[in-house]
Residue frames as qw, qx, qy, qz and C-alpha x, y, z in Angstrom:
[[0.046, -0.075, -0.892, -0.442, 128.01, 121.47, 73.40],
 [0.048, 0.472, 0.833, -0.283, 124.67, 121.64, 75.35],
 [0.289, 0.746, 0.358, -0.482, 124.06, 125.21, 73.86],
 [0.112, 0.245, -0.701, -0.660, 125.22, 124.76, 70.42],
 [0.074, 0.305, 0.923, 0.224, 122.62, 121.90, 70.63],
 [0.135, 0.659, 0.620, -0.403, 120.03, 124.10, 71.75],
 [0.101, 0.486, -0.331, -0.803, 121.00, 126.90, 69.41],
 [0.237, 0.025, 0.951, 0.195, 119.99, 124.15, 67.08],
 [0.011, -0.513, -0.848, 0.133, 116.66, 123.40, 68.28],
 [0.037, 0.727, 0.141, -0.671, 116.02, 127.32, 68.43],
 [0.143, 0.470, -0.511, -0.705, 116.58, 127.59, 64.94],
 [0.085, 0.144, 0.978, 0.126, 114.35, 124.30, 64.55],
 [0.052, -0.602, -0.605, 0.519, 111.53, 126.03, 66.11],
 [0.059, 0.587, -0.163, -0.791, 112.00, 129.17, 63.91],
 [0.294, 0.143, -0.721, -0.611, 112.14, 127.43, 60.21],
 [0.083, 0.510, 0.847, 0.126, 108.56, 125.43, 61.60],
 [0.044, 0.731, 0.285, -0.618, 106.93, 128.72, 62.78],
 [0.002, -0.536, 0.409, 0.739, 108.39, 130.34, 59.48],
 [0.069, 0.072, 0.986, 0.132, 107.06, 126.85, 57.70],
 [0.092, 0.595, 0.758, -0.251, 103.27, 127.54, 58.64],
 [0.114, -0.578, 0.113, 0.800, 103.83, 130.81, 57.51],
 [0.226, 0.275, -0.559, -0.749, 104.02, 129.94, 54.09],
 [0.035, 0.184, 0.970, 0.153, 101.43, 127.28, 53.92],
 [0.167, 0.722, 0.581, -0.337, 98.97, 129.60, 54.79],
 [0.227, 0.928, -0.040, -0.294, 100.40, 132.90, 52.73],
 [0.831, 0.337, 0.022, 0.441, 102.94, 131.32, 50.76],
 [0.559, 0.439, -0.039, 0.703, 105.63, 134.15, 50.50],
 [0.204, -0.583, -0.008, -0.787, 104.06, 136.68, 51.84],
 [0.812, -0.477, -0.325, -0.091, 102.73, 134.15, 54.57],
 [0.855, -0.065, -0.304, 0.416, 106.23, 133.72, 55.79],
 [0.081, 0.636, 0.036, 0.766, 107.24, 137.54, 55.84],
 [0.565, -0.562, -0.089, -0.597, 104.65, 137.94, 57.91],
 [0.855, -0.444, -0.259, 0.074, 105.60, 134.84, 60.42],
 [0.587, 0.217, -0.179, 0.759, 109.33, 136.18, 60.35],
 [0.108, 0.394, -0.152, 0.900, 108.18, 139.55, 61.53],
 [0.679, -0.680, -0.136, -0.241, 105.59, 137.86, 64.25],
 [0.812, 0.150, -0.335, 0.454, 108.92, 135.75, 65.05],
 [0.338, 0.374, -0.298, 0.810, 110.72, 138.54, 66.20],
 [0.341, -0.561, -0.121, -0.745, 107.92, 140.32, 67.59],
 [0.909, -0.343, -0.238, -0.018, 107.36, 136.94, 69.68],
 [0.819, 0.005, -0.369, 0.438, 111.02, 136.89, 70.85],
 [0.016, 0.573, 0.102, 0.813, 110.96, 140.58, 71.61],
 [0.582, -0.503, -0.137, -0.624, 108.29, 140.03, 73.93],
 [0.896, -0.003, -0.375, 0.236, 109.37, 136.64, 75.12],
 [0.601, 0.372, -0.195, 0.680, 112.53, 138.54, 76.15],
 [0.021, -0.334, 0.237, -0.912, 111.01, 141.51, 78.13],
 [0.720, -0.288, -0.071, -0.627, 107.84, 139.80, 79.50],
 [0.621, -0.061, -0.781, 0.007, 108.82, 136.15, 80.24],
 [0.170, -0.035, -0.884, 0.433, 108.75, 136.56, 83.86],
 [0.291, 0.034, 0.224, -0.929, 105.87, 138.07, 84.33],
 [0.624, 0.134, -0.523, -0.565, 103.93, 136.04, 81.61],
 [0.602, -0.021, -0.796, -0.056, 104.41, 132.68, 83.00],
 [0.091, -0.006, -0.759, 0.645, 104.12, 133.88, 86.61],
 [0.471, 0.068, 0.143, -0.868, 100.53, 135.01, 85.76],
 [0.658, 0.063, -0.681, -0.316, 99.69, 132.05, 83.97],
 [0.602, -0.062, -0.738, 0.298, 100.47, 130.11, 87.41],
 [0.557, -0.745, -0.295, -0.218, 98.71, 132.23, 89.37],
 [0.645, 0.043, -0.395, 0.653, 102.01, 133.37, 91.53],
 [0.349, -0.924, -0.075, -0.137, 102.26, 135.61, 94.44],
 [0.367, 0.621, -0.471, 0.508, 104.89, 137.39, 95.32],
 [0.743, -0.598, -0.282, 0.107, 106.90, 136.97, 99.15],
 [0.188, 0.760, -0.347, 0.516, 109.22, 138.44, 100.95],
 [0.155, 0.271, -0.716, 0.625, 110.89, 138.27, 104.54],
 [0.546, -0.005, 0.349, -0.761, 107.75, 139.48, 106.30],
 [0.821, 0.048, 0.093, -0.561, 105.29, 137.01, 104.71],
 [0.994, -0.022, 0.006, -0.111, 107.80, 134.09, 103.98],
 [0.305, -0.826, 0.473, 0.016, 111.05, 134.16, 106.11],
 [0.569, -0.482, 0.636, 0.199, 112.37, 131.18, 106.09],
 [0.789, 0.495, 0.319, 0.177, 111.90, 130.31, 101.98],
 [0.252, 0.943, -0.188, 0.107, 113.47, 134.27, 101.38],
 [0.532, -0.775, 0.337, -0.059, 115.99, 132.84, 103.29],
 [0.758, -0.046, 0.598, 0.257, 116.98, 129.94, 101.46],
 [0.694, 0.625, 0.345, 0.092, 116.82, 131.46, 98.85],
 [0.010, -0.990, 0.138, -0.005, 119.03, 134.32, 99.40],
 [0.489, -0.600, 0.613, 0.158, 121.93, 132.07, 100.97],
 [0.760, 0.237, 0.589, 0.138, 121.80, 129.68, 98.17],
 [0.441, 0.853, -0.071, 0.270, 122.43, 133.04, 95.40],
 [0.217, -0.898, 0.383, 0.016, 125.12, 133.84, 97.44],
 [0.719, -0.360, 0.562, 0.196, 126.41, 130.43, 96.96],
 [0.642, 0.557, 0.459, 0.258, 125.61, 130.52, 93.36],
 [0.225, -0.316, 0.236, 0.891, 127.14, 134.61, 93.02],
 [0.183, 0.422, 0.718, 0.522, 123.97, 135.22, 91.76],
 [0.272, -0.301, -0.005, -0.914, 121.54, 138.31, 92.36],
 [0.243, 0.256, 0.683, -0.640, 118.85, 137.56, 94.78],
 [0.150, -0.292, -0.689, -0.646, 115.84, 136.68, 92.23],
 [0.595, -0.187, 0.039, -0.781, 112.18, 137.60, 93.18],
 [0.191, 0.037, -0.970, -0.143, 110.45, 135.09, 94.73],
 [0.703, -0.097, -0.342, -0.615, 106.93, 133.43, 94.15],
 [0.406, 0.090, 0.839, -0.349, 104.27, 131.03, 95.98],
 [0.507, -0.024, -0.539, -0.672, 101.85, 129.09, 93.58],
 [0.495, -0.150, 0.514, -0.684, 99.09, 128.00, 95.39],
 [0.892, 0.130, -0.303, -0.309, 98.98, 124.14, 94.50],
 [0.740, -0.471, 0.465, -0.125, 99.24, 121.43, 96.86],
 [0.845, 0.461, -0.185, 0.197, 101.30, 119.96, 93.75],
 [0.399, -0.714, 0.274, 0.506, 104.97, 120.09, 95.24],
 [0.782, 0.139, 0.222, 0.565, 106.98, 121.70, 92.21],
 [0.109, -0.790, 0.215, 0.564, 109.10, 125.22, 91.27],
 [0.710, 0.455, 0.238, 0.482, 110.30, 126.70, 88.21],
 [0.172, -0.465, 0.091, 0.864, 112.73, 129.98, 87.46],
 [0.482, 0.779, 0.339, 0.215, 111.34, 132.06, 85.11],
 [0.219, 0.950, -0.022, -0.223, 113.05, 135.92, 83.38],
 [0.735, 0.677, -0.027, 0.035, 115.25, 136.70, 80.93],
 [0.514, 0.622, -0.448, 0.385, 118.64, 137.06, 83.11],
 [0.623, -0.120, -0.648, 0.421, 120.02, 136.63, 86.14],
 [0.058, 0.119, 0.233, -0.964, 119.44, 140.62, 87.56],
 [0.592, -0.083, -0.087, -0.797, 115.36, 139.81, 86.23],
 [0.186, 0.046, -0.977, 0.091, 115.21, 136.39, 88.04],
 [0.754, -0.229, 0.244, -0.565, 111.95, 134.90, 89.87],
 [0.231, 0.188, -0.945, -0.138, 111.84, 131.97, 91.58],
 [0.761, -0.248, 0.089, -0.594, 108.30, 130.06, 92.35],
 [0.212, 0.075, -0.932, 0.283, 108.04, 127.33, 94.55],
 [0.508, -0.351, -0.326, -0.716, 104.73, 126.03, 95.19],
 [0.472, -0.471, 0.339, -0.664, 102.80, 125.30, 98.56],
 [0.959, 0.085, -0.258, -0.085, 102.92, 121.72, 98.05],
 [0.849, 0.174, -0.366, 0.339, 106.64, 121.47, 98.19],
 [0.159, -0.531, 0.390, -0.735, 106.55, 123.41, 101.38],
 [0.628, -0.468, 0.391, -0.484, 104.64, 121.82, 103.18],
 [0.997, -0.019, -0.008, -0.076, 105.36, 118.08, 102.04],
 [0.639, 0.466, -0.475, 0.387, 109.30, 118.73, 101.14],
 [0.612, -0.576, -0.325, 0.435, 112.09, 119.00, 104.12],
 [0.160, -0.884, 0.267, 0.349, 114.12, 122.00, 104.62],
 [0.396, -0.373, 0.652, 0.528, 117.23, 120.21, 102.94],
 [0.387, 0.249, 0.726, 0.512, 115.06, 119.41, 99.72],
 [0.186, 0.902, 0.228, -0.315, 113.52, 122.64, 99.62],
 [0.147, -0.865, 0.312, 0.363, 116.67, 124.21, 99.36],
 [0.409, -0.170, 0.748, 0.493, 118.36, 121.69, 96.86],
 [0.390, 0.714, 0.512, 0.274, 115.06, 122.05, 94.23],
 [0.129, 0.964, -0.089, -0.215, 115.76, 126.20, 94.77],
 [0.449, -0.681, 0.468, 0.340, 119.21, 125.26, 93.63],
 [0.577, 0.216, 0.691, 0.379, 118.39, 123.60, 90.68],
 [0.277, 0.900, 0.338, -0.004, 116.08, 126.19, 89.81],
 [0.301, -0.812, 0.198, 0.459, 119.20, 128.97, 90.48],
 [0.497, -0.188, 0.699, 0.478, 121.19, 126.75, 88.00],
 [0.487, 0.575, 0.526, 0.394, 118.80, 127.20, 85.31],
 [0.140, 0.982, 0.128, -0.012, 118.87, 131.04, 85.73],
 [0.456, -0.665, 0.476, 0.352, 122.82, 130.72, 85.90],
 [0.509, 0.036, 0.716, 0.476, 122.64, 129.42, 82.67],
 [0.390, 0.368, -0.011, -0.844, 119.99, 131.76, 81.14],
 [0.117, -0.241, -0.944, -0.194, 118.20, 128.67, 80.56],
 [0.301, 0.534, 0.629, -0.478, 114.78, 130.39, 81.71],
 [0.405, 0.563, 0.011, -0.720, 114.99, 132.68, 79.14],
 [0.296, 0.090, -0.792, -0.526, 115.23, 129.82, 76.13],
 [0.054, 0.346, 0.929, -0.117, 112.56, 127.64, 77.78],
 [0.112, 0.551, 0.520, -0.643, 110.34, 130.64, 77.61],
 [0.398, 0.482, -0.278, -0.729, 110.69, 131.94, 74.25],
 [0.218, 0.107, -0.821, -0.517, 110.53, 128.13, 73.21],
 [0.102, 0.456, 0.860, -0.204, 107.17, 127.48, 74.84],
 [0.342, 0.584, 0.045, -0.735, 105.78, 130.66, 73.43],
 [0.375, 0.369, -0.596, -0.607, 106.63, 129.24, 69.74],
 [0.034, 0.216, 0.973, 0.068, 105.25, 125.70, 70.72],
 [0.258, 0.607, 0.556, -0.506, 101.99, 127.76, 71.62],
 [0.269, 0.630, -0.114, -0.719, 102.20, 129.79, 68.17],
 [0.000, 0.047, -0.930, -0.364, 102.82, 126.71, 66.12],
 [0.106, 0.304, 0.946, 0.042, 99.66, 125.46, 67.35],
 [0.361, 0.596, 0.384, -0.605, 97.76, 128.43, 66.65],
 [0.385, 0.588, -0.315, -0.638, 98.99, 129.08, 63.60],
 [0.165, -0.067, 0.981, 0.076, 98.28, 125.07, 63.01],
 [0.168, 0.480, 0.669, -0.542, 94.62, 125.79, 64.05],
 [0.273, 0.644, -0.053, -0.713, 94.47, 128.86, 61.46],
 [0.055, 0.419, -0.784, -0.454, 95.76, 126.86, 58.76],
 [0.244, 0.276, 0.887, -0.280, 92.84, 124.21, 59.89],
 [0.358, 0.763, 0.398, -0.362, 89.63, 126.85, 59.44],
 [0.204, 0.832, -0.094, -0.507, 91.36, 128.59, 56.78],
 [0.815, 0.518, 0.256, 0.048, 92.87, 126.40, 54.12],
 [0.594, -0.344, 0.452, 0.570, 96.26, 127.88, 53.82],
 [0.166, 0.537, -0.536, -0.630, 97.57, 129.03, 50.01],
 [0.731, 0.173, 0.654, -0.084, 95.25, 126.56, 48.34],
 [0.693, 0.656, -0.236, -0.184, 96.47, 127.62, 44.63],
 [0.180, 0.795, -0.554, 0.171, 99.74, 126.30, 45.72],
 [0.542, -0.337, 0.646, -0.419, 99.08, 123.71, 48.57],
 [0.365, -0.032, -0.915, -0.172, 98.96, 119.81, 48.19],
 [0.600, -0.534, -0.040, -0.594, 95.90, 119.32, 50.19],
 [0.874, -0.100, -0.424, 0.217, 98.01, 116.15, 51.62],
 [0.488, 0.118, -0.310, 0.807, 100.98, 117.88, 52.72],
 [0.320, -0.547, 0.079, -0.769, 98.77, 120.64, 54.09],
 [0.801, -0.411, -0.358, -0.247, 97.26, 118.11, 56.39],
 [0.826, -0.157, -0.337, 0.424, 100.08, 116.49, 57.54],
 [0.253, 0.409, -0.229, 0.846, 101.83, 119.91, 57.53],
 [0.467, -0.640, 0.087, -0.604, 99.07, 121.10, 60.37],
 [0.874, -0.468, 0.003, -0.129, 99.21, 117.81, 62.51],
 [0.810, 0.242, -0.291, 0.447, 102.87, 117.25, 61.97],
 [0.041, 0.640, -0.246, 0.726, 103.81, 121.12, 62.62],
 [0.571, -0.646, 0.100, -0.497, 102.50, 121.26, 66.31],
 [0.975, -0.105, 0.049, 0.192, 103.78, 117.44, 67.26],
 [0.738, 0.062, -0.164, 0.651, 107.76, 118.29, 66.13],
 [0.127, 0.628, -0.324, 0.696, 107.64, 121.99, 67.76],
 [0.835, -0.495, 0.050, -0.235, 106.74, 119.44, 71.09],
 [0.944, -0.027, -0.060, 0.325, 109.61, 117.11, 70.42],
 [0.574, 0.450, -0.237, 0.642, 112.07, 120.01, 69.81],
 [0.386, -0.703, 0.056, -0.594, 110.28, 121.69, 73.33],
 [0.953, -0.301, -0.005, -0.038, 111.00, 118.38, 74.65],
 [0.846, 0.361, 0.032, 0.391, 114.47, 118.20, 73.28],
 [0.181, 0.780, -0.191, 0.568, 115.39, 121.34, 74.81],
 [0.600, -0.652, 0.141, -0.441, 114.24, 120.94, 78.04],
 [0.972, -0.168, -0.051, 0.159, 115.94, 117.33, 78.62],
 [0.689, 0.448, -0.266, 0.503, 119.43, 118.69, 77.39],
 [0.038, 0.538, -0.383, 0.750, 119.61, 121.64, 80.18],
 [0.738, -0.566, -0.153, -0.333, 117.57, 119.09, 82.79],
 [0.931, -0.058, -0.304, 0.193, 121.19, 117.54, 83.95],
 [0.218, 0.522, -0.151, 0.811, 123.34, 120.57, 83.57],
 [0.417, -0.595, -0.034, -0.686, 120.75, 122.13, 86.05],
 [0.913, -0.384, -0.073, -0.121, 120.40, 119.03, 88.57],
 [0.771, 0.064, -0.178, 0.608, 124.74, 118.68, 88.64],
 [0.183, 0.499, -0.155, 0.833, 125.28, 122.77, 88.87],
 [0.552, -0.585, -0.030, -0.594, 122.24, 122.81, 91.69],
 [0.777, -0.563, -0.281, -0.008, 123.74, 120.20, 93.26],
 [0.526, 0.257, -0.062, 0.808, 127.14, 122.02, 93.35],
 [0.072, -0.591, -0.072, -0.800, 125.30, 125.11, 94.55],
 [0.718, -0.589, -0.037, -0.369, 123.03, 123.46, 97.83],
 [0.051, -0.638, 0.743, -0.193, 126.45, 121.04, 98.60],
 [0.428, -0.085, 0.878, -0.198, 124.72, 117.69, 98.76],
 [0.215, 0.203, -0.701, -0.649, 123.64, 116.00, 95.76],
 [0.007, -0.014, 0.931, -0.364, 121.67, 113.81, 98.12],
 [0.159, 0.422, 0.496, -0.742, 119.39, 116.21, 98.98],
 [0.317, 0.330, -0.285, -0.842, 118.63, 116.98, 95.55],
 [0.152, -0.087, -0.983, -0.047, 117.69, 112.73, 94.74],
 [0.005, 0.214, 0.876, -0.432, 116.08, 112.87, 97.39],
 [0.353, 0.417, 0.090, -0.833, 113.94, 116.21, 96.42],
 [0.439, 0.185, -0.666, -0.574, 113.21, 114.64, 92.91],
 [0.165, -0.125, -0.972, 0.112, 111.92, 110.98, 94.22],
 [0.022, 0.443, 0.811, -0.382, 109.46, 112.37, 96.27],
 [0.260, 0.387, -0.205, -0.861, 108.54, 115.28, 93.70],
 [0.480, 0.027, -0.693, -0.537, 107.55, 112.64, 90.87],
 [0.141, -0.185, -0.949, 0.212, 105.66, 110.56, 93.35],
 [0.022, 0.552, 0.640, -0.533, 103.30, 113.14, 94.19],
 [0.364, 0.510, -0.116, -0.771, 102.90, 114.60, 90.91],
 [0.199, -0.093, -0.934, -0.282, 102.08, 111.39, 89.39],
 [0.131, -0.434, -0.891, -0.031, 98.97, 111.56, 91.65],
 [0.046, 0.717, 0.242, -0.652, 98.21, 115.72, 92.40],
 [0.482, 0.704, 0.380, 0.359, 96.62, 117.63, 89.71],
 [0.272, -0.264, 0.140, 0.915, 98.36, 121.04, 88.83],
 [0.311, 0.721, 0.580, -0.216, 95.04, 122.68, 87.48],
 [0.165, -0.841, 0.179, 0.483, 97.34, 125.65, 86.20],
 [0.372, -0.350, 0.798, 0.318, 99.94, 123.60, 84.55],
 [0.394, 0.442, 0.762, 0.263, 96.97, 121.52, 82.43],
 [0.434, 0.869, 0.207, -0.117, 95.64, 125.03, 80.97],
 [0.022, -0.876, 0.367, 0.311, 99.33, 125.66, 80.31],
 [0.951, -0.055, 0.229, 0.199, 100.56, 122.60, 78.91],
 [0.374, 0.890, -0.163, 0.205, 103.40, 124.97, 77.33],
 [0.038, -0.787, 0.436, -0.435, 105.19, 125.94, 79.98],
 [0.970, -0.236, -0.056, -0.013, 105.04, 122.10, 81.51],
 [0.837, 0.358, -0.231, 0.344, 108.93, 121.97, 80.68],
 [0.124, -0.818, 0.101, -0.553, 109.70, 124.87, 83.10],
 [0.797, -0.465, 0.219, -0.318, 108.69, 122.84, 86.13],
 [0.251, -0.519, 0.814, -0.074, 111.71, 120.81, 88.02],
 [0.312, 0.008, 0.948, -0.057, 109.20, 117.83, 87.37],
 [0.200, -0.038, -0.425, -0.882, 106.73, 117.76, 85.01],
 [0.137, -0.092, 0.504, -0.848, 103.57, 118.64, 86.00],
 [0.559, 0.200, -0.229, -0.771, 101.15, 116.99, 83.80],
 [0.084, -0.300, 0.943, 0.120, 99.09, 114.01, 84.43],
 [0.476, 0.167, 0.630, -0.590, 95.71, 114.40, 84.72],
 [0.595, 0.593, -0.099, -0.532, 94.81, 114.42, 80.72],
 [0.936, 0.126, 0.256, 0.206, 95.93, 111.06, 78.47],
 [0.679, 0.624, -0.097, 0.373, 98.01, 113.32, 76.31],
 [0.476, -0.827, 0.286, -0.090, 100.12, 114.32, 79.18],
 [0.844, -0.263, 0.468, 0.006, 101.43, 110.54, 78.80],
 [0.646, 0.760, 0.047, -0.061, 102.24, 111.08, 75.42],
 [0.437, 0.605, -0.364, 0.558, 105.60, 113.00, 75.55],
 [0.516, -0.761, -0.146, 0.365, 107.52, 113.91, 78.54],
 [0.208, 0.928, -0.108, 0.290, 109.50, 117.38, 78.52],
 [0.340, -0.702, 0.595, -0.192, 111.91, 116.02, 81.20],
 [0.522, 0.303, -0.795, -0.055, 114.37, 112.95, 81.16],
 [0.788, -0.428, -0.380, -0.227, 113.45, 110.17, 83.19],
 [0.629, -0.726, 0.007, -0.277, 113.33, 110.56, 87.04],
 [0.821, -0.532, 0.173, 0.112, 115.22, 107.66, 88.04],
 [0.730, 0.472, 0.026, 0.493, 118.11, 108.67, 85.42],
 [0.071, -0.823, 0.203, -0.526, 118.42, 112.03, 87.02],
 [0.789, -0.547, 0.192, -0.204, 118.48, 110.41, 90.66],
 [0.859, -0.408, 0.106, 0.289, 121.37, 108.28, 89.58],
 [0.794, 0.344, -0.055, 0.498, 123.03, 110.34, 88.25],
 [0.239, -0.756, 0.196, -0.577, 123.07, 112.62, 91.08],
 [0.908, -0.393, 0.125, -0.077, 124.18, 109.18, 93.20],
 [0.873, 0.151, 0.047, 0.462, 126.88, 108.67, 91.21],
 [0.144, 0.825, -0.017, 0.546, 127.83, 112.20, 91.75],
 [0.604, -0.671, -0.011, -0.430, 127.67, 111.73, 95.20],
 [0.955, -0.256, 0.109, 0.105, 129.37, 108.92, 95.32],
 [0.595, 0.529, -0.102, 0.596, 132.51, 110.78, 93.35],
 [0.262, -0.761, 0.116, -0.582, 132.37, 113.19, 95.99],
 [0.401, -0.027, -0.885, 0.236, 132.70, 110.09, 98.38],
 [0.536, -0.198, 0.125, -0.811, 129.26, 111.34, 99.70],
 [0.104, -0.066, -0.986, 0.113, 127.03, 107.99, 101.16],
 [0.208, -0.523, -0.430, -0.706, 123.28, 107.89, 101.59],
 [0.140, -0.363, 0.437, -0.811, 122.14, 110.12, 104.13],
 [0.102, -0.394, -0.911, -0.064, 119.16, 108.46, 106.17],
 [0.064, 0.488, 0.721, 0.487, 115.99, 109.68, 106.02],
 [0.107, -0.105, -0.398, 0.905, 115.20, 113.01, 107.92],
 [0.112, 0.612, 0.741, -0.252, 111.73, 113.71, 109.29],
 [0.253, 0.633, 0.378, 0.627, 109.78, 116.14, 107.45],
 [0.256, -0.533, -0.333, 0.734, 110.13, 119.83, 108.57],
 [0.399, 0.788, 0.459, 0.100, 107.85, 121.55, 106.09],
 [0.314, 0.268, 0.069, 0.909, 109.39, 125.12, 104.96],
 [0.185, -0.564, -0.391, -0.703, 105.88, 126.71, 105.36],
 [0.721, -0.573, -0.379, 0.093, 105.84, 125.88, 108.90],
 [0.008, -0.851, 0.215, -0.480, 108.56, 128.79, 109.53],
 [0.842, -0.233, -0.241, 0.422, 111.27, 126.56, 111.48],
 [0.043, -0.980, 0.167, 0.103, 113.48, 129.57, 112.92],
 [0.449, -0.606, 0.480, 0.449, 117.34, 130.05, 111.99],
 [0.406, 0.623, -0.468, -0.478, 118.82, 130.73, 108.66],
 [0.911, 0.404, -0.086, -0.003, 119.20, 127.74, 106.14],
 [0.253, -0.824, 0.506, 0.004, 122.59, 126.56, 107.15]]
């Protein structure tokens, strides 16, 4: 049901994009979005990882320059039967991670220097697990093509602004609204996407790391410290906010606006109540043992 719904929303996304189209070039207007459309999804499709990893400033790692992350990361695909994905450092003392490419064999995962050094080992490894889950689901590659079209709405909002649209044809009302309206519901349906595949992702990841616990736990102390660290990256990206295990955005009022993720402490129990099905109990609280700090032995 979760990707019928989303199929949906993808097709929501399309008829606004397609929408703006004509308001500016009537007929012809639309044509013309239809054949960016593709062009966008095309691209979307063969670029995503790259795109978003540049946006975020990522660096690749490896064994040599970060053992014990490649590590977790590696055992954790194995648990998942997944390819080994590339993996990324983003240099922000924010702790959060997203997956980005278009399948499971073009995977990246980033995980940023924050949630090294502030997360433990066990909640490293339970956020990479979530992340896994979305690329097990080829949930990176819809979040990507649907933050590209939130980003083309609003240009082609913008254009519609300076330029006046098909004005033999246009209500100047409905134009209006049509610009501020357009940009605002390809958010809600960005939003709408992201929330449906945030549970899926947070049940399959914990299923993947073996302790749902760990994952709670990983989330609690994520939103706590992105409520008060800026993500400098994130705010020029405000797209690609939905990506991120937690969302990354607080420094700006309209951050507060929407949220692209369901709420925190919803996720948390229902990863308790998971736990508790499991007849799992809470663990107590295990000193912090940073990732970046290169603890030796495999993730176990």
């Amino acid at each position: 049901m979760g990707y019928v719904k989303t199929g949906i929303l993808m097709a929501a996304m399309t008829a606004l994009f397609l929408g703006m189209g004509y308001l500016i070039g009537g007929g012809t207007g639309a044509l013309i979005a239809l054949a960016v459309a593709a062009g966008m999804n095309a691209f979307s499709y063969w670029n995503s990882d790259s795109l978003v990893l540049r946006m975020h400033n990522a660096r690749p790692v490896d064994a040599h320059t970060a053992p014990e992350l490649q590590q977790i990361v590696m055992d954790l695909s194995r648990n998942a039967g997944l390819p080994t994905p590339k993996v990324y450092v983003i240099e922000s003392d924010q702790p959060n991670a997203f997956a980005t490419g278009r399948n499971p064999d073009n995977a990246a995962v980033a995980v940023s220097r924050g949630l090294m050094d502030r997360m433990t080992r066990e909640e490293v490894a339970a956020v990479v697990a979530h992340e896994l889950a979305h690329i097990k689901n080829y949930d990176t590659l819809t979040m990507t093509i649907t933050a590209t079209f939130a980003g083309a709405i609003s240009m082609l909002a913008n254009f519609a602004m300076f330029f006046g649209g098909n004005r033999e044809r246009a209500n100047p009302i409905a134009m209006i609204a049509m610009m501020i309206l357009a940009p605002l519901a390809a958010a809600l349906v960005q939003m709408a996407i992201s929330r449906s595949r945030e549970y899926e992702a947070d049940r399959i990841g914990a299923e993947i790391v073996g302790n749902p616990l760990w994952l709670a736990d990983a989330l609690r102390k994520i939103q706590g410290y992105a409520s008060r660290i800026d993500n400098d990256a994130a705010e020029r990206n405000p797209a690609t906010a939905h990506m991120f295990i937690i969302n990354p955005l607080h420094a700006h009022a309209r951050d507060r606006l929407f949220s692209t993720h369901p709420a925190t402490e919803n996720r948390i129990a229902a990863l308790e109540a998971m736990a508790r099905g499991q007849g799992g109990r809470p663990a107590p609280r295990q000193a912090a043992r940073p990732v970046s700090r290169q603890n030796p032995g495999p993730w176990g």
